[in-house]
PyMOL Python script that loads the backbone (N, CA, C, O; Angstrom):
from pymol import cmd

cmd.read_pdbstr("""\
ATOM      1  N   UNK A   1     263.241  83.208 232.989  1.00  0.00           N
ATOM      2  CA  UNK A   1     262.097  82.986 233.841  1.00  0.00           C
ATOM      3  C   UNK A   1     260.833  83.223 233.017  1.00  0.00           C
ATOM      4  O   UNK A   1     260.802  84.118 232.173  1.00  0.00           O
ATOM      5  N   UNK A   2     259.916  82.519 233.229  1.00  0.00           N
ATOM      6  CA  UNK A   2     258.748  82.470 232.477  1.00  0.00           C
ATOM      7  C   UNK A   2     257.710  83.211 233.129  1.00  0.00           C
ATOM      8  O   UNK A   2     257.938  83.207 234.339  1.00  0.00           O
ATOM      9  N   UNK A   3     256.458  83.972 232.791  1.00  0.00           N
ATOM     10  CA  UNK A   3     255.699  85.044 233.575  1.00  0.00           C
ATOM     11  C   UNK A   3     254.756  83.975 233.066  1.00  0.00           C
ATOM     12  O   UNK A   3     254.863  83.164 232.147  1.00  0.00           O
ATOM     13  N   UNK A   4     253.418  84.321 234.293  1.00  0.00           N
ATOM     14  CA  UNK A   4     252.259  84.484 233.190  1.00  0.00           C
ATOM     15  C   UNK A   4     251.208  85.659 233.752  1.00  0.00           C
ATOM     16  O   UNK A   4     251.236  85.947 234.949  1.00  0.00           O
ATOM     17  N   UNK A   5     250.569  86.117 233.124  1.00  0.00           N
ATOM     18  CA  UNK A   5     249.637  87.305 232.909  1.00  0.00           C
ATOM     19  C   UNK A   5     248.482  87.144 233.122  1.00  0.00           C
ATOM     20  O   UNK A   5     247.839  86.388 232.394  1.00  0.00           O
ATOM     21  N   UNK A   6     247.728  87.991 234.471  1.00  0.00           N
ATOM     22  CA  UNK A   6     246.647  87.728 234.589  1.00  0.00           C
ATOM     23  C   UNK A   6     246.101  89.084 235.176  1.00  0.00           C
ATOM     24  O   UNK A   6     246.602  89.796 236.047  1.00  0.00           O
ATOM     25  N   UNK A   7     245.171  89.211 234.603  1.00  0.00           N
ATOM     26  CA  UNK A   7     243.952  90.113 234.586  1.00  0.00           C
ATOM     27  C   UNK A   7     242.652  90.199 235.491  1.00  0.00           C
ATOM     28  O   UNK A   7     241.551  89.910 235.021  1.00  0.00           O
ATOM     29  N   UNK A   8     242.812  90.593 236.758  1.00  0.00           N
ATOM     30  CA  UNK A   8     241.170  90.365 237.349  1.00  0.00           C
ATOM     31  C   UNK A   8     241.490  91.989 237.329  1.00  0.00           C
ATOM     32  O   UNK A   8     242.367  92.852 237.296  1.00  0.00           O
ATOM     33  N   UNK A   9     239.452  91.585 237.396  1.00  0.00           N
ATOM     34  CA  UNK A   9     239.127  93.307 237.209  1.00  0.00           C
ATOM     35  C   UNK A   9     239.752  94.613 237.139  1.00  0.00           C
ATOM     36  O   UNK A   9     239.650  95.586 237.888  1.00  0.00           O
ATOM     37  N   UNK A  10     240.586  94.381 235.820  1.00  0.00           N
ATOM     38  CA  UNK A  10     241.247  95.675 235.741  1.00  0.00           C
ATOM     39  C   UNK A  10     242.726  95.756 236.077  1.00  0.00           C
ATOM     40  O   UNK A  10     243.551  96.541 235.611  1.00  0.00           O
ATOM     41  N   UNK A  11     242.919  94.720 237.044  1.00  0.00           N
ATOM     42  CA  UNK A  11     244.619  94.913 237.388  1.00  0.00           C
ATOM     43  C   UNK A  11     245.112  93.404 236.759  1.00  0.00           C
ATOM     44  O   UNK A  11     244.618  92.284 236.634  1.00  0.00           O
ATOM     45  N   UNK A  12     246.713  94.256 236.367  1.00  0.00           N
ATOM     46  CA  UNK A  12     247.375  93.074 235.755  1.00  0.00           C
ATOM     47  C   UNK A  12     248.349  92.087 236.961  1.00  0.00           C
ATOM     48  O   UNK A  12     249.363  92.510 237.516  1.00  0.00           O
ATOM     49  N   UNK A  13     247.893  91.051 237.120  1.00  0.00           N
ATOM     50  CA  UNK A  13     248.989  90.319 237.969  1.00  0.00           C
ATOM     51  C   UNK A  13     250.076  89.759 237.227  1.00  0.00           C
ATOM     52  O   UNK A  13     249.787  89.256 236.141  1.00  0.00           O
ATOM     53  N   UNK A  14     251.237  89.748 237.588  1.00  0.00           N
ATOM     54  CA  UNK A  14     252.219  89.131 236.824  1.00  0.00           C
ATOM     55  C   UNK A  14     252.530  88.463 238.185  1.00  0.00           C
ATOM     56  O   UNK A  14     252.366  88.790 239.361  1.00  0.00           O
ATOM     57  N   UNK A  15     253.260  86.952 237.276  1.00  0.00           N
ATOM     58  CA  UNK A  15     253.073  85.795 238.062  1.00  0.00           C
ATOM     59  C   UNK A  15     254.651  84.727 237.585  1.00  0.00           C
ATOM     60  O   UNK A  15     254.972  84.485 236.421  1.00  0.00           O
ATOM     61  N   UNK A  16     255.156  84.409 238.413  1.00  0.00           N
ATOM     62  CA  UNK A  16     256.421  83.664 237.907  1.00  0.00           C
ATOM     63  C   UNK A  16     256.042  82.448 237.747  1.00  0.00           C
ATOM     64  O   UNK A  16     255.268  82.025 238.606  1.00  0.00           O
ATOM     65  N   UNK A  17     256.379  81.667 236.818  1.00  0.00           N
ATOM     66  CA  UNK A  17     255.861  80.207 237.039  1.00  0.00           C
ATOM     67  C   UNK A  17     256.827  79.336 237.446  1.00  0.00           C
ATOM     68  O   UNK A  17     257.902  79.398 236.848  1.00  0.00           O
ATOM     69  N   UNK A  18     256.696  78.521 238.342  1.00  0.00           N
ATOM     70  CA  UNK A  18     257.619  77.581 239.236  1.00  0.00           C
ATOM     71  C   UNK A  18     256.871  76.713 239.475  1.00  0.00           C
ATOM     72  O   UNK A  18     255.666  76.804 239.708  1.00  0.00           O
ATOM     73  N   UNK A  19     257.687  75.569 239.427  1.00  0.00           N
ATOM     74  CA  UNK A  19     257.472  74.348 240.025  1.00  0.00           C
ATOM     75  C   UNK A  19     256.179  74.068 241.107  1.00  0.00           C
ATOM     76  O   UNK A  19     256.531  74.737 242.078  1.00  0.00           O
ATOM     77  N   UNK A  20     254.713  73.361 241.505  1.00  0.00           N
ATOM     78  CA  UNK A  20     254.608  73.045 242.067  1.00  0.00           C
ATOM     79  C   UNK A  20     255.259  72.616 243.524  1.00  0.00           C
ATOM     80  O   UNK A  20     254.627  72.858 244.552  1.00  0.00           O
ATOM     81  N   UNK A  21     256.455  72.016 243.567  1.00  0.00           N
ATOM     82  CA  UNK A  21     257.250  71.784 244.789  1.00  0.00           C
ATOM     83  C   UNK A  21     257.699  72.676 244.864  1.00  0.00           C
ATOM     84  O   UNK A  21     258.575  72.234 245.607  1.00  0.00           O
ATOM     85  N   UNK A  22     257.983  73.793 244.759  1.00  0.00           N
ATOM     86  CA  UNK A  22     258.348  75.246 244.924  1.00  0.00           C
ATOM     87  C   UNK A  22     257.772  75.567 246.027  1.00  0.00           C
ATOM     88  O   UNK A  22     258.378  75.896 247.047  1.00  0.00           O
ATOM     89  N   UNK A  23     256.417  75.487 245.890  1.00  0.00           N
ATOM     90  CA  UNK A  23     255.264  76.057 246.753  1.00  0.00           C
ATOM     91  C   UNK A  23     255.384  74.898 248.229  1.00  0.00           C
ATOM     92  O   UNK A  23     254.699  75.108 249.230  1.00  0.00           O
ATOM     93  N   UNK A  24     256.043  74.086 248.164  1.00  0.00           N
ATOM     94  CA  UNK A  24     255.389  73.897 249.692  1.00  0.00           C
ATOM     95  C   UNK A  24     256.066  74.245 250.528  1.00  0.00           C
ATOM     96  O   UNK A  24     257.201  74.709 250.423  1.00  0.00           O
ATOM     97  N   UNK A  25     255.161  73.980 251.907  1.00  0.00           N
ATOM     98  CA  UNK A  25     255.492  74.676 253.148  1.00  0.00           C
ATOM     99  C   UNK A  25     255.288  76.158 252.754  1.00  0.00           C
ATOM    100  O   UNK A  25     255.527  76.753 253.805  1.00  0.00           O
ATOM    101  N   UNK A  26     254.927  77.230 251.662  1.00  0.00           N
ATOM    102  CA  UNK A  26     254.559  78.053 252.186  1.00  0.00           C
ATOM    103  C   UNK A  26     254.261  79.322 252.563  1.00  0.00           C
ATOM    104  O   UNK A  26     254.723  80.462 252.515  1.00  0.00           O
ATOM    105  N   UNK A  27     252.464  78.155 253.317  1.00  0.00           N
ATOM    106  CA  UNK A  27     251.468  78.754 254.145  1.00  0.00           C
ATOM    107  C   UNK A  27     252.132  77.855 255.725  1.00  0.00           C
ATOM    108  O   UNK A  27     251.441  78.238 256.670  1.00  0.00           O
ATOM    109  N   UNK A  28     253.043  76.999 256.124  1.00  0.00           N
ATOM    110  CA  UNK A  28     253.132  76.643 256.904  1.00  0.00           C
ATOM    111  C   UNK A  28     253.104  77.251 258.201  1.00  0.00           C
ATOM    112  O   UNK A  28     254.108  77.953 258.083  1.00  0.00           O
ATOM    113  N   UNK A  29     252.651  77.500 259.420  1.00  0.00           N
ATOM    114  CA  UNK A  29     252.229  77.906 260.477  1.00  0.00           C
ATOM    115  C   UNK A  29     250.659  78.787 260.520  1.00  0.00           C
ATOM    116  O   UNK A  29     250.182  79.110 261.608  1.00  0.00           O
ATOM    117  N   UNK A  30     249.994  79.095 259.284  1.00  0.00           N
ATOM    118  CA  UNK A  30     249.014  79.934 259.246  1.00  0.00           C
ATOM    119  C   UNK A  30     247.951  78.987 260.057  1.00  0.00           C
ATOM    120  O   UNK A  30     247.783  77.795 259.802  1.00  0.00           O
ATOM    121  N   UNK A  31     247.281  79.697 261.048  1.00  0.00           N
ATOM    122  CA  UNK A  31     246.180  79.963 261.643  1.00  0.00           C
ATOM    123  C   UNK A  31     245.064  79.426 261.279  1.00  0.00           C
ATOM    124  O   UNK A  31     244.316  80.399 261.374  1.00  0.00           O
ATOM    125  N   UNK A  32     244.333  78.448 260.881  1.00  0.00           N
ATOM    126  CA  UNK A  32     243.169  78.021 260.482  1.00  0.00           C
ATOM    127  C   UNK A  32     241.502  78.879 261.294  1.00  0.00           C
ATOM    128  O   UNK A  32     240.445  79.271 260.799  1.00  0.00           O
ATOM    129  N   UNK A  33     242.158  78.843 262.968  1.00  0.00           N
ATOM    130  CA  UNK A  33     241.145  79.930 263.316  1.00  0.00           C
ATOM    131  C   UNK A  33     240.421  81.054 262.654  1.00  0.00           C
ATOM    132  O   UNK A  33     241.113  81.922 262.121  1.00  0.00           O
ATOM    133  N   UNK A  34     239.175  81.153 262.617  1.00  0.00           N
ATOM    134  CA  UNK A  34     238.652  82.460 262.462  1.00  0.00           C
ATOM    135  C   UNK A  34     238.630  82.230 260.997  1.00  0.00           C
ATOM    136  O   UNK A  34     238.834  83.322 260.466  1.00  0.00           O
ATOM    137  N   UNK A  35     238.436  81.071 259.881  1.00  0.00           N
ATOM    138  CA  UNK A  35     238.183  81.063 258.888  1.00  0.00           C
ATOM    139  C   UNK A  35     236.531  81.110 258.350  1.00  0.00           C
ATOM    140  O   UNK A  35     235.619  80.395 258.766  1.00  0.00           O
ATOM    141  N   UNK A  36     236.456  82.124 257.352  1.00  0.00           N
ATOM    142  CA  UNK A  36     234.722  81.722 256.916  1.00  0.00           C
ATOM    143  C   UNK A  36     234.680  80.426 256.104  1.00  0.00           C
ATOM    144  O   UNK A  36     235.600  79.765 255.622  1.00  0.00           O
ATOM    145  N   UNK A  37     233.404  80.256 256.089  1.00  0.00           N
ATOM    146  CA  UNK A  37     233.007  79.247 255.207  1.00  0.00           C
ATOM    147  C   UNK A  37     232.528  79.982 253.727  1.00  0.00           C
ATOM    148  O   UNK A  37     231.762  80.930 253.556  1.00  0.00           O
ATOM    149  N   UNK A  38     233.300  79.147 252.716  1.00  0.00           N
ATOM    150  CA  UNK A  38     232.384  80.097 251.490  1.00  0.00           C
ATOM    151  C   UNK A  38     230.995  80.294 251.378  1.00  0.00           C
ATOM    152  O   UNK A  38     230.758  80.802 250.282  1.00  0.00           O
ATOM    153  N   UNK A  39     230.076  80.130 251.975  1.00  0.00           N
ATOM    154  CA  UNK A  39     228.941  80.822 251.753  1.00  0.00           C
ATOM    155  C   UNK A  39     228.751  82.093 252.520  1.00  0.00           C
ATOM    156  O   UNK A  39     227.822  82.892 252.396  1.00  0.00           O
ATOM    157  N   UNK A  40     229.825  82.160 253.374  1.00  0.00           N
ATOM    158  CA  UNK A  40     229.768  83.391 254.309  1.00  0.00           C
ATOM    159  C   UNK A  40     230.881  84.648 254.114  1.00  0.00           C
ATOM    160  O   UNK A  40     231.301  85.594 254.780  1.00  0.00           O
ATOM    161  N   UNK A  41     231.113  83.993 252.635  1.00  0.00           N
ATOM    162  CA  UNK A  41     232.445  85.350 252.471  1.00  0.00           C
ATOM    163  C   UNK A  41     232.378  86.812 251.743  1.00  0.00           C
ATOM    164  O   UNK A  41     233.172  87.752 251.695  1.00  0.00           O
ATOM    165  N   UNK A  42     230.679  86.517 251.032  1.00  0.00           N
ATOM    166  CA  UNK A  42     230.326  87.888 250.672  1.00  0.00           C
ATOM    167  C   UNK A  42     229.227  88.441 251.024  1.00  0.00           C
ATOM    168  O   UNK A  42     228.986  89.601 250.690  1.00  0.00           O
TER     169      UNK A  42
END
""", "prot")
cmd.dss("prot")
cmd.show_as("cartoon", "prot")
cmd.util.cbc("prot")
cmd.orient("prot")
């Protein structure tokens, strides 16, 4: 399995790398309600 390594402020994320089609479906059923708009997220 292949990692990759990532760094935001200070913490290390480790991350598996997979397939694009891996990923779908999922976020499937999540809630769109009650989302900000990016100018309103900080």
């Amino acid at each position: 399995m292949r990692i990759t390594v990532l760094d935001k402020g200070g913490v290390i994320f480790l991350v598996p790398e997979r397939p694009i089609r891996d990923y779908r479906g999922i976020a499937r059923g999540t809630s769109l309600k009650g989302l900000r708009e990016k100018k309103d997220r900080h």
